[in-house]
BAPA-298056 format. One line per 3 residues: their letters; for each residue x negated, y negated, z of C-alpha. Coordinates in steps of 0.5 Angstrom, whole numbers, padded with zeros to 4 digits. Example, Ala and Ser with C-alpha at 12.3 -4.5 7.8 and 13.67 -1.06 7.14 Angstrom:
BEGIN
AS	-0025,0009,0016 | -0027,0002,0014
//
This chain:
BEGIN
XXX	-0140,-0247,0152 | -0137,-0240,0152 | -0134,-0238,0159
XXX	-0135,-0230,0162 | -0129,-0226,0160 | -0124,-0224,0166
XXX	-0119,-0219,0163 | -0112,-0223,0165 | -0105,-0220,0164
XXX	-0102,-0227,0163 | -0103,-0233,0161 | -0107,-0237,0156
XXX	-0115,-0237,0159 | -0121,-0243,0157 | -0124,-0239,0152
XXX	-0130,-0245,0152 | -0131,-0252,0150 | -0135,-0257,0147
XXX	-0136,-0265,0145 | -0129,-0267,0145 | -0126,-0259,0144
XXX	-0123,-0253,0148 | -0121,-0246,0146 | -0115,-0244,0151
XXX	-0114,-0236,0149 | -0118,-0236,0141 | -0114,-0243,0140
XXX	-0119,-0249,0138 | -0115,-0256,0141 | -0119,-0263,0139
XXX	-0119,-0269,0145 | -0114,-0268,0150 | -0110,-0262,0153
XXX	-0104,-0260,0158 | -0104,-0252,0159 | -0097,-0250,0162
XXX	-0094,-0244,0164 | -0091,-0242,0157 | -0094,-0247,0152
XXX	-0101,-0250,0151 | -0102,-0256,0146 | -0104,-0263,0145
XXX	-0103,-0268,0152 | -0102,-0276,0150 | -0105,-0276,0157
XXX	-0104,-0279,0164 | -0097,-0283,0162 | -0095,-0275,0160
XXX	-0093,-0273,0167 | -0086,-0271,0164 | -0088,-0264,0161
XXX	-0091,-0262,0168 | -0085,-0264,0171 | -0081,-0261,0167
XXX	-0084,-0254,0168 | -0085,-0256,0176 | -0081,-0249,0179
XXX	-0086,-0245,0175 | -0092,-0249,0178 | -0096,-0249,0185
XXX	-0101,-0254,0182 | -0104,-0257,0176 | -0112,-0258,0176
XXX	-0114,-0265,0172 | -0120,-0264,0168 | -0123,-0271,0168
XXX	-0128,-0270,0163 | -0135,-0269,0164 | -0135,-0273,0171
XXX	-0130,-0273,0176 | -0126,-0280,0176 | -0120,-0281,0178
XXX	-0113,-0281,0176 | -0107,-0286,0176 | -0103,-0286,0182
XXX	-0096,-0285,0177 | -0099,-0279,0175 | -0101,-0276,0182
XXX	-0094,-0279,0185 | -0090,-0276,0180 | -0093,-0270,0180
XXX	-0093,-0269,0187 | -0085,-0272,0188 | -0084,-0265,0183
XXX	-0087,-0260,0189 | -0094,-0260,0184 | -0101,-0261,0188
XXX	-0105,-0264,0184 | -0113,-0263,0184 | -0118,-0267,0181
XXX	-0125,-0264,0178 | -0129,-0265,0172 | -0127,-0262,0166
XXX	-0132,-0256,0166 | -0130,-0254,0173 | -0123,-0255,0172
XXX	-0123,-0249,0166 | -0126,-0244,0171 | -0123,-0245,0177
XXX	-0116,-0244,0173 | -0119,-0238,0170 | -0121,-0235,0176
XXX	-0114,-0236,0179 | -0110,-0234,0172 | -0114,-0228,0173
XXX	-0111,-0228,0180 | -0103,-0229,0177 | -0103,-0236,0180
XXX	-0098,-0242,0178 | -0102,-0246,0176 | -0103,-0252,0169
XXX	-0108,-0254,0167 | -0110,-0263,0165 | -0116,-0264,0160
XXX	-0120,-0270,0159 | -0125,-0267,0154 | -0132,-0268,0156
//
């Protein structure tokens, strides 16, 4: 699914995504994605918590993408984020990559957490 196009000043969009798939700002990433203030790549998942913590002075919050249904998350994960001064909110996939947009649209400090759908 290709999302509506927002004009951002900074930051790395969700471009669209699919089986398995995102495309955060024209780049196509397989499986699981960390999308962080300056950088965007493959996550190892829920026992990577230390490269948000490691930017937590440039983030407000973290959205978790669950998949293609809201699950919920281990509470080492949450806990570690939110110990660093990181809120922590859990959606599914799809509606985690548009509210991101919306409010890197609006120059948040935001990450972004994704389980593919």
């Amino acid at each position: 699914m290709q999302l509506s196009e927002i004009t951002f000043d900074s930051g790395r969009p969700v471009d669209g995504y699919g089986p398995n798939f995102f495309r955060i700002a024209g780049e196509v990433f397989e499986g699981m994605v960390a999308v962080l203030p300056q950088s965007c790549g493959p996550w190892s998942g829920f026992e990577d918590s230390a490269s948000f913590v490691a930017v937590a002075k440039d983030l407000d919050v973290v959205f978790v993408g669950t998949g293609a249904n809201i699950a919920h998350i281990p509470a080492e994960f949450r806990t570690a984020l939110e110990t660093a001064g990181i809120g922590v909110e859990i959606m599914n996939s799809p509606t985690a990559c548009r509210t991101y947009n919306i409010l890197l649209s609006e120059g948040r400090r935001i990450g972004l957490a994704l389980l593919p759908v």
